[in-house]
C-alpha positions as CSV (number, residue, x, y, z in Angstrom):
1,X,0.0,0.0,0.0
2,X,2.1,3.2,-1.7
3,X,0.5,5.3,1.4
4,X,1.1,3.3,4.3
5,X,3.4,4.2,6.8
6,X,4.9,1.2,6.3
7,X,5.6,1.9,3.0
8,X,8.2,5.4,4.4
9,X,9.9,2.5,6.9
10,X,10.7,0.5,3.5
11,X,11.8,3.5,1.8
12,X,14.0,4.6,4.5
13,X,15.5,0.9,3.9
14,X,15.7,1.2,0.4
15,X,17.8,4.4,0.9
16,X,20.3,2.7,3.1
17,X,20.7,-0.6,1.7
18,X,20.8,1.3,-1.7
19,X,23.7,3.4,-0.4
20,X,25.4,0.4,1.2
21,X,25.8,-1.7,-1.7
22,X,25.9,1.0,-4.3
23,X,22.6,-0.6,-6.0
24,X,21.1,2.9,-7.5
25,X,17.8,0.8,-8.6
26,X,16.8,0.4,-4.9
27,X,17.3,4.9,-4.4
28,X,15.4,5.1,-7.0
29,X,11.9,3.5,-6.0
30,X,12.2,6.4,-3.1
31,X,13.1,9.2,-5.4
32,X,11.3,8.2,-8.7
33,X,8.4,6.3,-7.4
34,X,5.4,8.2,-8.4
35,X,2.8,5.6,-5.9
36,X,5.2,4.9,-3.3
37,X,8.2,7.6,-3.3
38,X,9.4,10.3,-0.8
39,X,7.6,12.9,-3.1
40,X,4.4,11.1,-3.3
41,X,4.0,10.6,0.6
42,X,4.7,14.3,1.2
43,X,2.3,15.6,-1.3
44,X,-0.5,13.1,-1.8
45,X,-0.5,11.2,2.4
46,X,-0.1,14.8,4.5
47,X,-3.0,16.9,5.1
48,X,-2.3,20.2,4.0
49,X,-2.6,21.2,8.0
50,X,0.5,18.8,8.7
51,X,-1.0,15.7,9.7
52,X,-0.7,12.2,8.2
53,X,-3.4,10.7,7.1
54,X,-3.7,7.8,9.5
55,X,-3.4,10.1,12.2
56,X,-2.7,8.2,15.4
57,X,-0.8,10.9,17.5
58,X,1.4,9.1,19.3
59,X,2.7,6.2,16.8
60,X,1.7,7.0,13.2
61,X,1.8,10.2,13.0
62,X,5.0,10.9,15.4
63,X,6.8,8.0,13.6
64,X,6.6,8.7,10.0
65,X,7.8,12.4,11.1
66,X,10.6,10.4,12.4
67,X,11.3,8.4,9.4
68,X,10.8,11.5,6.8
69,X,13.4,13.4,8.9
70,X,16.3,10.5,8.4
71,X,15.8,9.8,5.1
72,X,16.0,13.5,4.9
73,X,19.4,13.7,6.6
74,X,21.0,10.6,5.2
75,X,20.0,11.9,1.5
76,X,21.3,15.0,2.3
77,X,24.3,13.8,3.5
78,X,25.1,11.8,0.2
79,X,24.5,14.6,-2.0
80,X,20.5,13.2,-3.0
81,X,18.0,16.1,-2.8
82,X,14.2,15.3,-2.2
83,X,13.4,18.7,-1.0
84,X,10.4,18.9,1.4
85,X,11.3,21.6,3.9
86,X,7.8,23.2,4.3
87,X,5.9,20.0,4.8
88,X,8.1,18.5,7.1
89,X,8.0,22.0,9.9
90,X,4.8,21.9,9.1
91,X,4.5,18.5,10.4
92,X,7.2,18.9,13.5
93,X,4.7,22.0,14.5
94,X,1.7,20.3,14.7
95,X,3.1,18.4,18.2
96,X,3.0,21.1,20.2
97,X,-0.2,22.9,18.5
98,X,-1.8,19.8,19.2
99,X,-0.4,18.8,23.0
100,X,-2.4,18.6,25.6
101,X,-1.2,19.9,29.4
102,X,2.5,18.2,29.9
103,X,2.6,17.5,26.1
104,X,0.4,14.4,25.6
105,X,-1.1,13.5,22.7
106,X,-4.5,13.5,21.7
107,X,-5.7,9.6,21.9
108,X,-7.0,9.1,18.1
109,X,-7.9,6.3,16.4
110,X,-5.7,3.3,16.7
111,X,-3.8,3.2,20.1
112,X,-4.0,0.9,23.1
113,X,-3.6,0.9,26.7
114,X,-4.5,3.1,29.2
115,X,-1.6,5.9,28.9
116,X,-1.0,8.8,26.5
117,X,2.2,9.0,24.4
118,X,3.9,12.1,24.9
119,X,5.2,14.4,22.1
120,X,8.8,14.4,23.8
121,X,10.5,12.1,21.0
122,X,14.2,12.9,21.7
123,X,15.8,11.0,18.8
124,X,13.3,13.2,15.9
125,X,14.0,16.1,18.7
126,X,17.9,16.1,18.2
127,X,17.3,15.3,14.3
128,X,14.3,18.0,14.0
129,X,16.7,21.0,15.4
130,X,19.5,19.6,13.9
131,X,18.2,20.3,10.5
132,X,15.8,23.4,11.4
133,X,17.0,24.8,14.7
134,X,13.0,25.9,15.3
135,X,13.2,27.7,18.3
136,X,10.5,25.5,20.5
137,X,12.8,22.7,19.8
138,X,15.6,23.6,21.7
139,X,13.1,24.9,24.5
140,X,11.7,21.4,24.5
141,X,15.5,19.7,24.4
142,X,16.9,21.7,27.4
143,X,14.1,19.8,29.2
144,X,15.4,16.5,28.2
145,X,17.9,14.4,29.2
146,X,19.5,14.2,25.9
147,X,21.2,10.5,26.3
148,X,19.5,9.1,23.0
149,X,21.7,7.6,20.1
150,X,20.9,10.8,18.1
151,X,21.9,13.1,20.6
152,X,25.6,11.6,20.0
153,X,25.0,11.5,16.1
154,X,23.9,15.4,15.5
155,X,23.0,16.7,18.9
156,X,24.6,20.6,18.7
157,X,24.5,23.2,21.1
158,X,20.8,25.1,22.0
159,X,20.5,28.3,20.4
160,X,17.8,30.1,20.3
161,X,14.8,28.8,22.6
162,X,11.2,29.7,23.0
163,X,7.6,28.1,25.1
164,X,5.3,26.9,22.5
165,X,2.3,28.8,22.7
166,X,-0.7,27.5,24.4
167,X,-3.6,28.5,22.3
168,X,-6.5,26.1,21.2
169,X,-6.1,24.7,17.3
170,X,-8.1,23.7,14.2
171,X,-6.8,21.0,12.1
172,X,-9.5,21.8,9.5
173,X,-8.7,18.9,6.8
174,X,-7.7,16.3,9.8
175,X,-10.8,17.0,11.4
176,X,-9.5,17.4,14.8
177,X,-10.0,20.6,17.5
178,X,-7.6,20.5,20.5
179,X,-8.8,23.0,23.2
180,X,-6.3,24.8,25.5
181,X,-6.4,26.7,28.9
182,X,-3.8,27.2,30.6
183,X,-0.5,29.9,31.3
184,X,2.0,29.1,28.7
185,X,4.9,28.1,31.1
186,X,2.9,26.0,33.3
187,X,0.8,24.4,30.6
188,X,3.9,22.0,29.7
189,X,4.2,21.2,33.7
190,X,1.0,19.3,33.5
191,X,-0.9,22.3,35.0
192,X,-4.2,23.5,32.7
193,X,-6.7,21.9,30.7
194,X,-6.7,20.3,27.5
195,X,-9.4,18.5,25.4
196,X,-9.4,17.1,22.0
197,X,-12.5,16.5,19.4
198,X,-12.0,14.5,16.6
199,X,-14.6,14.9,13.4
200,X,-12.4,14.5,10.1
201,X,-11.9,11.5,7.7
202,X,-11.5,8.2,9.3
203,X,-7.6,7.2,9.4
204,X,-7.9,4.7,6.8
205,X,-7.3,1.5,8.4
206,X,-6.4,3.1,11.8
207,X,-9.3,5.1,12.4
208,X,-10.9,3.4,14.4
209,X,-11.0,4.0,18.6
């Protein structure tokens, strides 16, 4: 399925394996692939408000930011360019527009058990502000112990930081309000109130509760 998410952890192993053993075919079916490619996920499985289609906060959606962002890096970093800037920040930025008090994430569609995943991903953290150095990330890394494999590979110094605002948001073409009250520095310290409503297209075969 050229849309799934598991089809961006295959290309992220095409990309490798195709750089390991020098077989260009296998680069290829990520860069030229016009059902399955890097190109077609970003324009055709994104929402234009940032979200991926299956939604699922906490796994799909967090996850295939994560797996954009390396094949990102590592095709940078051996001169391949698939372009993408604005969809990918535009997809890092939904996490804190869409956190709820201490940074959860809204419980959508397919997830299990009885906690909520929290947006604090260090490894797509380090990788994020290695490559964009958005201000709210290196706020949200000098809260972190930053011990994670990718804190060795690119971690930098913080620059610049600031609190992500805590205002309510619309993800019109996901379908999904998250309501906010709360003072912006506290909000993050588990002190407010949040509440998400979900009323957009179902998440494919995740969609359901």
């Amino acid at each position: 399925r050229g849309g799934s998410n598991h089809q961006t952890t295959r290309n992220l192993s095409l990309l490798c394996i195709g750089l390991l053993t020098h077989r260009e075919d296998y680069i290829k079916r990520l860069t030229d692939d016009p059902e399955r490619g890097f190109a077609y996920h970003l324009a055709e499985a994104v929402y234009p408000d940032g979200i991926w289609y299956e939604q699922c906060m906490g796994s799909y959606h967090t996850g295939t930011i994560d797996r954009f962002l390396r094949t990102r890096w590592i095709a940078d970093r051996n001169g391949i360019s698939l372009g993408g800037d604005d969809v990918l920040k535009r997809m890092i930025d939904t996490l804190p527009a869409m956190a709820l008090p201490g940074g959860r994430l809204p419980r959508i569609g397919d997830v299990s058990g009885e906690g909520a995943a929290s947006m604090n991903r260090a490894s797509l953290f380090e990788l994020a502000y290695a490559m964009y150095e958005v201000p709210w990330l290196g706020w949200a890394l000098g809260r972190m112990e930053r011990s994670d494999l990718w804190s060795l590979l690119v971690g930098r110094d913080i620059g610049a930081t600031a609190v992500p605002e805590v205002s309510s948001t619309l993800f019109d073409a996901a379908g999904l309000c998250v309501l906010k009250v709360g003072e912006r520095d506290s909000y993050w310290d588990c002190q407010g109130a949040g509440a998400s409503i979900t009323f957009g297209p179902h998440g494919d075969w995740h969609g359901h509760a």
